[in-house]
MARRO-282335 format. One line per field, with one value per residue (C-alpha): residue number from 0; residue in three letters; chain; y, z, x. Coordinates in nm, 3 decimals. Layout:
n: [NUM / ...]
res: [ALA / ...]
chain: [A / ...]
Y: [Y / ...]
Z: [Z / ...]
X: [X / ...]
***
This chain:
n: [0 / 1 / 2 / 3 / 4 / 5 / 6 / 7 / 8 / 9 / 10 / 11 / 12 / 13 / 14 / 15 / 16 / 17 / 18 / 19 / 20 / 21 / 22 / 23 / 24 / 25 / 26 / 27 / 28 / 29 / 30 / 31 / 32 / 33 / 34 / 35 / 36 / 37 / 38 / 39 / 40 / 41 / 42 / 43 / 44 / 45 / 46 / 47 / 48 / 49 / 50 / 51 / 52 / 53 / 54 / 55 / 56 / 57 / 58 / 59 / 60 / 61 / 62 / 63 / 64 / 65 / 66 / 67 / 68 / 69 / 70 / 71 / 72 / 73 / 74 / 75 / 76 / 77 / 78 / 79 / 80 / 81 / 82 / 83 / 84 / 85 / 86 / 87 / 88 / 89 / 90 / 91 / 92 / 93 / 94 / 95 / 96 / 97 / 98 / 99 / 100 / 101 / 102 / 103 / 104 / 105 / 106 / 107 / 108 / 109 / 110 / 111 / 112 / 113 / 114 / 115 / 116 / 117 / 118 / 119 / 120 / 121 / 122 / 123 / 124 / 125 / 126 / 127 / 128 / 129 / 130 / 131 / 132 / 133 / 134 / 135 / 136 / 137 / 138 / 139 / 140 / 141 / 142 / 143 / 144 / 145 / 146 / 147 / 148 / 149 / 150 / 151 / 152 / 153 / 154 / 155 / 156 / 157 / 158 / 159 / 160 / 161 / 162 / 163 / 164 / 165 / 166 / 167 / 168 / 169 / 170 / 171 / 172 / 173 / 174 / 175 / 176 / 177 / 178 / 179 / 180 / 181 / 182 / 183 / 184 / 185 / 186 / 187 / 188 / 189 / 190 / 191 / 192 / 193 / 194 / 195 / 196 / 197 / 198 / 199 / 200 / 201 / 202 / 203 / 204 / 205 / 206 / 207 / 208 / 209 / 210 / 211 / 212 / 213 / 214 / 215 / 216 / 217 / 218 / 219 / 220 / 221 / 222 / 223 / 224 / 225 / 226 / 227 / 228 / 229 / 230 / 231 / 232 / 233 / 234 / 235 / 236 / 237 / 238 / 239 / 240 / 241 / 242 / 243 / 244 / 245 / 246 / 247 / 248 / 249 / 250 / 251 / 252 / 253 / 254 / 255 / 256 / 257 / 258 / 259 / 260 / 261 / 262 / 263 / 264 / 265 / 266 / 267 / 268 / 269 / 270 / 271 / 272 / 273 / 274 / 275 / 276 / 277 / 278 / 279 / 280 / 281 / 282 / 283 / 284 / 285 / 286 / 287 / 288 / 289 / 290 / 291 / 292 / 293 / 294 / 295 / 296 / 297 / 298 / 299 / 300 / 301 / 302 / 303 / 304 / 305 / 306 / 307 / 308 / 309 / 310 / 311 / 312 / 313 / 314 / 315 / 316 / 317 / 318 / 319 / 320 / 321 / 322 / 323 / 324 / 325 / 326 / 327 / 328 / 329 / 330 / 331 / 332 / 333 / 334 / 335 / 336 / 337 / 338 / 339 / 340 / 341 / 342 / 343 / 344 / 345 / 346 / 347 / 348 / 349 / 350 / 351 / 352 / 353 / 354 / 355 / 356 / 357 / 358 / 359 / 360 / 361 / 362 / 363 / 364 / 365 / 366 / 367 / 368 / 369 / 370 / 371 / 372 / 373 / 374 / 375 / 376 / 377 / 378 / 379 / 380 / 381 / 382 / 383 / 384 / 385 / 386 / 387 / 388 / 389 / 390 / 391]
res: [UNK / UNK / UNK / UNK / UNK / UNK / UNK / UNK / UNK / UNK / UNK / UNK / UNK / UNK / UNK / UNK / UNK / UNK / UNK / UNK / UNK / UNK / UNK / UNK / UNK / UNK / UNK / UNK / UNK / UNK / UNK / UNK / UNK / UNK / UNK / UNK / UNK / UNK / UNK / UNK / UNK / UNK / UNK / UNK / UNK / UNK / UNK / UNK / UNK / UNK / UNK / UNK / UNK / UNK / UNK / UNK / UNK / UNK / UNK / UNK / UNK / UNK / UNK / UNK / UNK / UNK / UNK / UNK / UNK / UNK / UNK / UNK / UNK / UNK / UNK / UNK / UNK / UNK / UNK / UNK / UNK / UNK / UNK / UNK / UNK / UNK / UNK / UNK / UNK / UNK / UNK / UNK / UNK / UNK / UNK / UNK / UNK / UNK / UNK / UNK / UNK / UNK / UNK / UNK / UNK / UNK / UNK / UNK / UNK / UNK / UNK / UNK / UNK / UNK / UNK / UNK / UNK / UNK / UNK / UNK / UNK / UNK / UNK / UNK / UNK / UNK / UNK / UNK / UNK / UNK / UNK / UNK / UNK / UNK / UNK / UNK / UNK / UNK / UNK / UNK / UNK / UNK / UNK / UNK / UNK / UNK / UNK / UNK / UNK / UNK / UNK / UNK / UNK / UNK / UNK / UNK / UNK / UNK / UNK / UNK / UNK / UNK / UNK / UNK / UNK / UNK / UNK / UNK / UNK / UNK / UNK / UNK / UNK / UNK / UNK / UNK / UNK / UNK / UNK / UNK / UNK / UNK / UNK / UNK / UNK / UNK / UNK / UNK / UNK / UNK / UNK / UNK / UNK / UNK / UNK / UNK / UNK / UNK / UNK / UNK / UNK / UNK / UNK / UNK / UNK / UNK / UNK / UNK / UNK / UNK / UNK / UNK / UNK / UNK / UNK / UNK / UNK / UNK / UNK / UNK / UNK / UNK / UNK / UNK / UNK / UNK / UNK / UNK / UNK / UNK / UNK / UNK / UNK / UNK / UNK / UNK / UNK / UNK / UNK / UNK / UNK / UNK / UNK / UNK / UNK / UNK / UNK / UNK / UNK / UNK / UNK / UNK / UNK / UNK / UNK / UNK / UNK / UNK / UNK / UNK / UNK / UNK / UNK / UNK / UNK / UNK / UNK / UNK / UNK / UNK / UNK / UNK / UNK / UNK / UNK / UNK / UNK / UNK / UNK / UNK / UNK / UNK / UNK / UNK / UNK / UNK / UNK / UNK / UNK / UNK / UNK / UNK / UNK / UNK / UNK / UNK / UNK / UNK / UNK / UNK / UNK / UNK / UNK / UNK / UNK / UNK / UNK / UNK / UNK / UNK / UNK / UNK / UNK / UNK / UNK / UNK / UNK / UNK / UNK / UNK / UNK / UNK / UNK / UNK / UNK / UNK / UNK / UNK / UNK / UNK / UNK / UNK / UNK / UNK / UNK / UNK / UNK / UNK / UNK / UNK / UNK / UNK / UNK / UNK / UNK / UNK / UNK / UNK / UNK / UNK / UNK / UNK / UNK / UNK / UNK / UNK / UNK / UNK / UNK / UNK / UNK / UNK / UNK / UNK / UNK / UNK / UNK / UNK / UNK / UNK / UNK / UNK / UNK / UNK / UNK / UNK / UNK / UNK / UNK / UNK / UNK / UNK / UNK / UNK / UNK / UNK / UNK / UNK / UNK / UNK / UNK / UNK]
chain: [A / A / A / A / A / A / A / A / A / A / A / A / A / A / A / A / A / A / A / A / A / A / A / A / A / A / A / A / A / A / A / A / A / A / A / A / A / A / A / A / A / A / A / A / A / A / A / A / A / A / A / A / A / A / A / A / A / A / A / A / A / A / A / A / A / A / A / A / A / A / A / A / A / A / A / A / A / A / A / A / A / A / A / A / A / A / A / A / A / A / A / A / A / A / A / A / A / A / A / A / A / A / A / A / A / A / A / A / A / A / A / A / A / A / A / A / A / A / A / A / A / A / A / A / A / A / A / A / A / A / A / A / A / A / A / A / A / A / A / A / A / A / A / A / A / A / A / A / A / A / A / A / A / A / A / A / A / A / A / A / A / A / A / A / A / A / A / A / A / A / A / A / A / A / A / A / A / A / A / A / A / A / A / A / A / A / A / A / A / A / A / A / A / A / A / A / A / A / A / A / A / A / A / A / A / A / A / A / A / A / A / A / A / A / A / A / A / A / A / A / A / A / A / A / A / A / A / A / A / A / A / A / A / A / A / A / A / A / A / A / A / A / A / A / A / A / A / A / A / A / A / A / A / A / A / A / A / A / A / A / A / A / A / A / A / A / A / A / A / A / A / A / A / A / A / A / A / A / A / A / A / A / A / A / A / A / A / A / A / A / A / A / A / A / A / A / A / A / A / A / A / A / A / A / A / A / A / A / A / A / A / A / A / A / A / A / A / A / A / A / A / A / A / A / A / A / A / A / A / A / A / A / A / A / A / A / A / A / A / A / A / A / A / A / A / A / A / A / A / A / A / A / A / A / A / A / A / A / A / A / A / A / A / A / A / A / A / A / A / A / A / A / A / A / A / A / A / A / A / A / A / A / A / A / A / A / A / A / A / A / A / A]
Y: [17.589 / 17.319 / 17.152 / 17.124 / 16.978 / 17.202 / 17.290 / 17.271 / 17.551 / 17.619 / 17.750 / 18.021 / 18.179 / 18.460 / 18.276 / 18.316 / 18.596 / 18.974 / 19.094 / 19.457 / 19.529 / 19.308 / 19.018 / 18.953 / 18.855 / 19.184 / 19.255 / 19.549 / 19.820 / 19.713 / 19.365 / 19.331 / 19.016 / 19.044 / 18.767 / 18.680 / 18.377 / 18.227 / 18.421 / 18.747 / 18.894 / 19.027 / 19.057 / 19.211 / 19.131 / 19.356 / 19.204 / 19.363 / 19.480 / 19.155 / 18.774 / 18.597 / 18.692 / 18.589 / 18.624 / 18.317 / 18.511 / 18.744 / 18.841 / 18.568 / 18.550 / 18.316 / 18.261 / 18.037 / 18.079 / 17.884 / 17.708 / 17.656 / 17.739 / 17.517 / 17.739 / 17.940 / 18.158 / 18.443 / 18.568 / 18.890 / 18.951 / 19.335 / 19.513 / 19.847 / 20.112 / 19.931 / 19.708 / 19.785 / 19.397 / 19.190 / 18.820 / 18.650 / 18.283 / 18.104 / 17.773 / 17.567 / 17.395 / 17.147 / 16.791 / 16.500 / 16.549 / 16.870 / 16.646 / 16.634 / 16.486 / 16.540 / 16.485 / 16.375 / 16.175 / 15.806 / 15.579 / 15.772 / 15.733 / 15.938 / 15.802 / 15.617 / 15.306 / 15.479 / 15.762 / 15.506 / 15.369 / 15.614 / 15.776 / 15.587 / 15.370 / 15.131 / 14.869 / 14.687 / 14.720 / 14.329 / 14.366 / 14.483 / 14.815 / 14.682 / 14.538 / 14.852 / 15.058 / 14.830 / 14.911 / 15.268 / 15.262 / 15.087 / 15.309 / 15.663 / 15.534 / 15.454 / 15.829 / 15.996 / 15.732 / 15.875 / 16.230 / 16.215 / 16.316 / 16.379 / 16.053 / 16.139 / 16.388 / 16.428 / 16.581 / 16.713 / 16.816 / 16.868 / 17.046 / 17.017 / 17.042 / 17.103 / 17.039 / 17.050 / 17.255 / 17.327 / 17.722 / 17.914 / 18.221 / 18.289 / 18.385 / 18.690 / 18.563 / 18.511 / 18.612 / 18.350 / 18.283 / 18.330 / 18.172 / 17.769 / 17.553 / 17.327 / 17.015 / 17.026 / 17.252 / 17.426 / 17.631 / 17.776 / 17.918 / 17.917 / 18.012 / 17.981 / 17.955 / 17.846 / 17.854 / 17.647 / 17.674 / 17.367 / 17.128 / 17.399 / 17.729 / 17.909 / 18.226 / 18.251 / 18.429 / 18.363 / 18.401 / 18.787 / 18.788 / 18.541 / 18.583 / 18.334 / 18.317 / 18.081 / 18.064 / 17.968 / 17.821 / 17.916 / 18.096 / 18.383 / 18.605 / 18.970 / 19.078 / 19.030 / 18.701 / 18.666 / 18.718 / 18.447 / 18.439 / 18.232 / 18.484 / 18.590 / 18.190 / 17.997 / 17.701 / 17.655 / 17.328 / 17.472 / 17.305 / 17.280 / 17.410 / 17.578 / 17.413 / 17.598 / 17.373 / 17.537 / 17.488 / 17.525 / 17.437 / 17.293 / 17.184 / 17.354 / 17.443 / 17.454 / 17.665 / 17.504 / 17.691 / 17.575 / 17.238 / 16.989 / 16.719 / 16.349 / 16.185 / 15.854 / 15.541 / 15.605 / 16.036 / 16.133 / 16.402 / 16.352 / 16.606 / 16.546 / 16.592 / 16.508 / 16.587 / 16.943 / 17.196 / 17.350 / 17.320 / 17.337 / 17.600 / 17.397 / 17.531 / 17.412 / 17.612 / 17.849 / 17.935 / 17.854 / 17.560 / 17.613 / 17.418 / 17.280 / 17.100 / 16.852 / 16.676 / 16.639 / 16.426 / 16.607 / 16.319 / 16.128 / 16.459 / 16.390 / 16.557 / 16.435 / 16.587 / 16.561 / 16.561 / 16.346 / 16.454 / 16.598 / 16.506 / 16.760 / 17.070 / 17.135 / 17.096 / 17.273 / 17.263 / 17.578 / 17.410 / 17.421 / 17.034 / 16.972 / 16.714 / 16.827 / 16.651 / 16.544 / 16.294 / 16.169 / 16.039 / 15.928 / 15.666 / 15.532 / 15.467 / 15.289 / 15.081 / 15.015 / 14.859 / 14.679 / 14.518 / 14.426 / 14.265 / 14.060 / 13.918 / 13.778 / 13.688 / 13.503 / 13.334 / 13.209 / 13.419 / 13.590 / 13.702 / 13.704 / 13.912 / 13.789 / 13.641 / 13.504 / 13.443 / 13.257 / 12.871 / 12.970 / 13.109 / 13.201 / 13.447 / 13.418 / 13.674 / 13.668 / 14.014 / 14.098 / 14.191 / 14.499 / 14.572 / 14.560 / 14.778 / 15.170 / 15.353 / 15.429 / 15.759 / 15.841 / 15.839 / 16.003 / 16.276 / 16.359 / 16.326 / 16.499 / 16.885 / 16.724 / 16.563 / 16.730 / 16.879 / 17.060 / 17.344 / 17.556]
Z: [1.373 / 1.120 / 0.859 / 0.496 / 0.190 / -0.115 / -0.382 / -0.145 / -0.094 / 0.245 / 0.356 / 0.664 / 0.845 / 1.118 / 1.414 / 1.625 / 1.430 / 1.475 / 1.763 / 1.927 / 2.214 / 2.345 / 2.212 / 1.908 / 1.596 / 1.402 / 1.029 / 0.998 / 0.738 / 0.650 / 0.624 / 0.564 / 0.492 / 0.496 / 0.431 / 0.384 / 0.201 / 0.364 / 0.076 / 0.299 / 0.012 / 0.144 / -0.021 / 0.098 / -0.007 / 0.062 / 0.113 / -0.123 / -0.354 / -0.390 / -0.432 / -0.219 / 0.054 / 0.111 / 0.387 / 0.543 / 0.826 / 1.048 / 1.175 / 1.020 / 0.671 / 0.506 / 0.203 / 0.082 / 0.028 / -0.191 / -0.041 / -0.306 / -0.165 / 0.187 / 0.494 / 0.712 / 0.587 / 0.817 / 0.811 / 0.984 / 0.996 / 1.062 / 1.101 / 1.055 / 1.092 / 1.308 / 1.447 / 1.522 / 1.594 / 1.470 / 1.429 / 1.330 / 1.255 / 1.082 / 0.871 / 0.791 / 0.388 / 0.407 / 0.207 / 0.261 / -0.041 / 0.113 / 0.243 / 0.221 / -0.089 / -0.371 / -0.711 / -0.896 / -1.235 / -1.183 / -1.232 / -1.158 / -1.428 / -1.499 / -1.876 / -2.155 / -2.315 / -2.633 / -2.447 / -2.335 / -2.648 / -2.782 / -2.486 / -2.630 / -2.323 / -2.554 / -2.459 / -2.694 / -2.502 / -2.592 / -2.396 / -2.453 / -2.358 / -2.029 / -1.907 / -1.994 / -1.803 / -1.491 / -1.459 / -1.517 / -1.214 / -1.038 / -1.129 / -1.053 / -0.721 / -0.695 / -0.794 / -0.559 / -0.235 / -0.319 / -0.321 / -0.001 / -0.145 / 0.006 / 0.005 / -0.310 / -0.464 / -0.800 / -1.023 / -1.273 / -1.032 / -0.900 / -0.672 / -0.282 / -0.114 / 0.260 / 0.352 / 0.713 / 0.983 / 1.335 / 1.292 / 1.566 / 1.693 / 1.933 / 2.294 / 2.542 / 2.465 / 2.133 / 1.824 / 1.575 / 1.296 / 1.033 / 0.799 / 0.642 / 0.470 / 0.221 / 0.214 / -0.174 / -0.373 / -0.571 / -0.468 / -0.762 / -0.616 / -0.304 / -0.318 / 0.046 / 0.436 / 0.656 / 1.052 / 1.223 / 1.585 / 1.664 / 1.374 / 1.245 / 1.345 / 1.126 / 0.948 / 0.551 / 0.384 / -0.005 / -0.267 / -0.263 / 0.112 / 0.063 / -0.054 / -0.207 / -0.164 / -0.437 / -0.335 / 0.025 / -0.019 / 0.234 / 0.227 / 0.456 / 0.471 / 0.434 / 0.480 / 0.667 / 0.662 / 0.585 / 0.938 / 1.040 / 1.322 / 1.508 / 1.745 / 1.937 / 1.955 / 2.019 / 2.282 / 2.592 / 2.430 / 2.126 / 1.972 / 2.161 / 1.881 / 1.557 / 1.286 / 0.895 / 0.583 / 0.302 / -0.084 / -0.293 / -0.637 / -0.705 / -1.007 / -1.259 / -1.587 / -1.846 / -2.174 / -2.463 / -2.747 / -3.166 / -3.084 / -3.372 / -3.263 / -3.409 / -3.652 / -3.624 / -3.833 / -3.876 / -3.953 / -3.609 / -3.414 / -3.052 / -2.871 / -2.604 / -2.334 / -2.255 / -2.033 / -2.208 / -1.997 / -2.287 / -2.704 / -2.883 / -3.141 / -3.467 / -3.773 / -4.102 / -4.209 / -3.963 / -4.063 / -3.836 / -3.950 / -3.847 / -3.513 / -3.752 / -3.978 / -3.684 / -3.328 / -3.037 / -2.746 / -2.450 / -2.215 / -2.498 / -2.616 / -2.984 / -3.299 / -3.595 / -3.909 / -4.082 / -4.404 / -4.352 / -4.288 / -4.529 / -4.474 / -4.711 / -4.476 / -4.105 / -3.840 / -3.466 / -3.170 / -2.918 / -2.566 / -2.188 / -1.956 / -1.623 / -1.603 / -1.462 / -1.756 / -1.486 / -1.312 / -1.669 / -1.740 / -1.431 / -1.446 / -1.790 / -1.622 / -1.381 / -1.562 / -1.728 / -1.424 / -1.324 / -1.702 / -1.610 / -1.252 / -1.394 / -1.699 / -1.405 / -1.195 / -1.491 / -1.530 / -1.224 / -1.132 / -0.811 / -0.572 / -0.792 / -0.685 / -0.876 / -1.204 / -1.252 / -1.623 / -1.575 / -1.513 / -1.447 / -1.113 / -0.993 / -0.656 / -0.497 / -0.195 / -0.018 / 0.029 / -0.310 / -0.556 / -0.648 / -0.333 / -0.120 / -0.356 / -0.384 / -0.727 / -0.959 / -0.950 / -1.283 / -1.114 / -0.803 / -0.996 / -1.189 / -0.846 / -0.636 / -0.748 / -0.656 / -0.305 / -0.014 / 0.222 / 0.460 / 0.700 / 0.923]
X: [5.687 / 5.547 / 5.764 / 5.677 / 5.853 / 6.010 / 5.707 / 5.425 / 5.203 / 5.166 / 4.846 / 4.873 / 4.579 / 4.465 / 4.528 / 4.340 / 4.195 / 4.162 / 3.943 / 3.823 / 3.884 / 3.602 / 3.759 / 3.519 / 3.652 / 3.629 / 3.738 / 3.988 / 3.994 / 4.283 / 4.445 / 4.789 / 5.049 / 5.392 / 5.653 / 6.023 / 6.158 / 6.485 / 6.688 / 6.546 / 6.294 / 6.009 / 5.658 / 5.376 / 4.978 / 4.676 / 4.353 / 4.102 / 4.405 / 4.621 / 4.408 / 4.673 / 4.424 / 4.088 / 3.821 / 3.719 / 3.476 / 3.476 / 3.830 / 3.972 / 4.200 / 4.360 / 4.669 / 4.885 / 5.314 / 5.509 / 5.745 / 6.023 / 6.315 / 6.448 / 6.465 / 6.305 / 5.994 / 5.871 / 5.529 / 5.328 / 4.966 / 4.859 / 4.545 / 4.470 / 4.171 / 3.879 / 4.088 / 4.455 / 4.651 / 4.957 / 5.019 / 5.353 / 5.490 / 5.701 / 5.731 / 6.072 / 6.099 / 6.322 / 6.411 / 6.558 / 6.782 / 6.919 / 7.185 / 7.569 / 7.701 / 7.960 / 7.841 / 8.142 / 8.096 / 8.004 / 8.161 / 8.516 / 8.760 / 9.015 / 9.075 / 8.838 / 8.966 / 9.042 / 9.269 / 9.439 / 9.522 / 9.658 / 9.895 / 10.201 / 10.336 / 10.470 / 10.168 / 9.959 / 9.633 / 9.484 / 9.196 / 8.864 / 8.673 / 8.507 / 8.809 / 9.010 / 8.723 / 8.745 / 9.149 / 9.095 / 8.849 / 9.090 / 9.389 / 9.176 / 9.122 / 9.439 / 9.535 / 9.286 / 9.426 / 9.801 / 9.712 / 9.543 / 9.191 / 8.906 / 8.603 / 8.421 / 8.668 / 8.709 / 8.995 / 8.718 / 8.529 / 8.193 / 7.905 / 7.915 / 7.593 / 7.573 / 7.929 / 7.929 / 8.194 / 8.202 / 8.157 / 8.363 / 8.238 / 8.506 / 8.526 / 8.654 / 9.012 / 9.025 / 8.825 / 8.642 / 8.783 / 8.485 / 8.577 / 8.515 / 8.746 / 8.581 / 8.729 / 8.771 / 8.989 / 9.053 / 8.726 / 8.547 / 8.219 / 8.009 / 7.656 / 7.518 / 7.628 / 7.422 / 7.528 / 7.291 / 7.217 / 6.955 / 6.844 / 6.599 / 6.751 / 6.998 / 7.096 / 7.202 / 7.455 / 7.383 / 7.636 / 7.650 / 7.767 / 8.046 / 8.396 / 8.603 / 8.984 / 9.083 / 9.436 / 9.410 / 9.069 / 8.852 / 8.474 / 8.414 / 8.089 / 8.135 / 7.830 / 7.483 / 7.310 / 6.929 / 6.783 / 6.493 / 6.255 / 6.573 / 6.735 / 6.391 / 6.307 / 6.631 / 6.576 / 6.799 / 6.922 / 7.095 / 7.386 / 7.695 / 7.901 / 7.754 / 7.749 / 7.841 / 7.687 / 7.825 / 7.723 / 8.006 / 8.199 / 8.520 / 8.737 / 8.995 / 8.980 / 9.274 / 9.273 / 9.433 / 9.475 / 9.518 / 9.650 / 9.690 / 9.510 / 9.548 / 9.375 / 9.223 / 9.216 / 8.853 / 8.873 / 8.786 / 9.008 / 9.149 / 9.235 / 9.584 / 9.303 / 8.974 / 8.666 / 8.567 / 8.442 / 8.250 / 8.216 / 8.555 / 8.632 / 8.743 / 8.940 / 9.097 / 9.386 / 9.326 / 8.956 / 8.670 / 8.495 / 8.094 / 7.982 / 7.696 / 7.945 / 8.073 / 7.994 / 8.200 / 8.254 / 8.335 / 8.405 / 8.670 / 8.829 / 8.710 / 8.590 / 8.387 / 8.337 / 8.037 / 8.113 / 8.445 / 8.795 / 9.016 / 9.371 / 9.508 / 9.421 / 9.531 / 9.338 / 9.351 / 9.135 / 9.108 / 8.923 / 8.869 / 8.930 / 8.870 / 9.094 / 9.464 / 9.723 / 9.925 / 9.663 / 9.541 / 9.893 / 9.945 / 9.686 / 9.771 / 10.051 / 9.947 / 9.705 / 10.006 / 10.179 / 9.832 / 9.842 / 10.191 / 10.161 / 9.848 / 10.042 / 10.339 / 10.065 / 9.905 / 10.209 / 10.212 / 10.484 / 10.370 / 10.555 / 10.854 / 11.143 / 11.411 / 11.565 / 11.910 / 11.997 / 12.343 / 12.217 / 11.833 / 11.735 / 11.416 / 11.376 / 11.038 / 10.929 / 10.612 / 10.653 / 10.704 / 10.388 / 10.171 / 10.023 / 10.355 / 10.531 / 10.509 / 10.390 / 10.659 / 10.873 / 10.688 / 10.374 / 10.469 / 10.587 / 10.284 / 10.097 / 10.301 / 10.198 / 9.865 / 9.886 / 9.642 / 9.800 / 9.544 / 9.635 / 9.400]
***
């Protein structure tokens, strides 16, 4: 079973050809082709009918398949009439990009400078946009180590490629379970199982064969998989324990409906959240202002009129975030308290765990500091609906 890459045409032949019953190559009445994509559609090409085919000589016949989809492609040769025979094979398309990976936005920040700005801590934000950007960083990650998240997670979320689980098919005492627990939630979509059985071998259930329950989160197949070639060829050295690779999306999405948004200094319109899931819907005065007559920024929450804004007139914006309200606010805050600990430690402060105002005192404790102390109750608040917890 040879190996090819995704795109490539793969070129298939008679082999070793069709013979009579004297074992010469022989051409048949009829030559068939039949083959199955990993997805389990089948198509079948006539020679003389269907130019996929083509005669190279006597007995033998050749095509090509596009590969363009990774797995396991089953082919079948048959003869009919003068000589009555049957060949099949099999070829495996596979890349190295059909790896595990998470594809949240990069860099991960849960806020822009200029939502920041404006989220009314009571902070006069001195410093500049890249400096801002670089707390923010630090702050989401920050967010994501407190709720327990998952390497790579993301509160807006994102596509998971070939996540990987032991798959257990049970034994005489017990049954399997059959179902997969992505390690992200909440669970959106899944569009394709596979349960592998060597590093080649597997069968597919594609999105039609899988149900989703959003509100435990786990994927289970209700349905047939997209048989292979792999049950009549498995090798005594199969994996130990199956393995599931499952390809899934993950994220919410919040509908917020006519909400007055503010207006900037410079005309533009934020929006309370950011990180759009789609185009706004726009109105002044409760009439629907065309999408032509302004842009949007999806990623800063904001709106700008074309022709200018007119203050005289009310303006509301209907939209979908990704972004949970609670985890935005909870890093402003603590970009706040980063701000904070830098100024004291600035000052040369460090360490600092006490100040007495009646004849000056000054309490130093090596213990004392940002990274010894826990996150505020503020913060643990707005985190806590959103802390992993994982049960099987």
């Amino acid at each position: 079973m040879a190996n090819y890459n995704p795109g490539q045409l793969v070129s298939i032949t008679t082999n070793p050809g069709f013979k009579n019953s004297s074992g010469v190559l022989t051409d048949p009445t009829t030559v068939t082709l039949r083959w199955r994509d990993p997805h389990g559609v089948e198509t079948v090409w006539v020679y003389g009918t269907d130019p996929e085919i083509t005669r190279t000589s006597a007995g033998i016949y050749a095509s090509e398949i596009l590969g363009d989809i990774t797995g396991t492609y089953v082919f079948r040769w048959e003869g009919d009439g003068s000589v009555t025979a049957a060949d099949e094979d099999s070829f495996i398309v596979e890349s190295l990009f059909d790896l595990q990976f998470t594809s949240p936005q990069t860099p991960l920040r849960y806020l822009t400078p200029l939502m920041l700005r404006n989220m009314a801590f009571g902070t006069t934000f001195t410093q500049d946009s890249a400096e801002l950007a670089s707390l923010i960083e630090t702050a989401t990650y920050l967010v994501n180590s407190e709720c327990n998240a998952p390497t790579g997670f993301d509160f807006r979320g994102g596509t998971v490629v070939a996540e990987e689980h032991i798959w257990d098919p049970g034994n005489v005492y017990k049954p399997g379970s059959g179902r997969v627990w992505p390690m992200n939630h909440p669970v959106k979509s899944a569009s394709s199982l596979k349960i592998y059985v060597t590093s080649t071998q597997y069968v597919e259930f594609n999105v039609n064969t899988l149900f989703v329950n959003k509100a435990l989160g786990y994927v289970e197949p209700v349905g047939l998989p997209n048989m292979t070639a792999l049950f009549s060829a498995i090798p005594p050295w199969g994996l130990t324990e199956s393995v599931a690779k499952l390809d899934y999306t993950y994220g919410y999405a919040f509908t917020v409906s006519s909400e007055v948004p503010k207006i900037l200094a410079d005309g533009t319109l934020l929006a309370a959240n950011a990180f759009w899931a789609a185009a706004p819907t726009l109105t002044a005065d409760n009439v629907e202002v065309d999408s032509g007559d302004y842009t949007y920024d999806a990623d800063e929450g904001t709106v700008t009129i074309t022709a200018g804004v007119d203050r005289t007139v009310t303006y509301r914006l209907s939209y979908t975030h990704k972004l949970p309200t609670g985890i935005a606010r909870a890093t402003g805050l603590l970009v706040t308290d980063l701000i904070g600990y830098a100024n004291i430690n600035a000052a040369g402060l460090s360490g600092l765990s006490g100040i007495r105002v009646e004849e000056i005192e000054l309490r130093q404790s090596s213990k004392a500091g940002f990274i010894a102390t826990p996150i505020s109750r503020a913060v643990a608040a707005l985190l806590a609906p959103y802390k992993y917890i994982v049960m099987r």
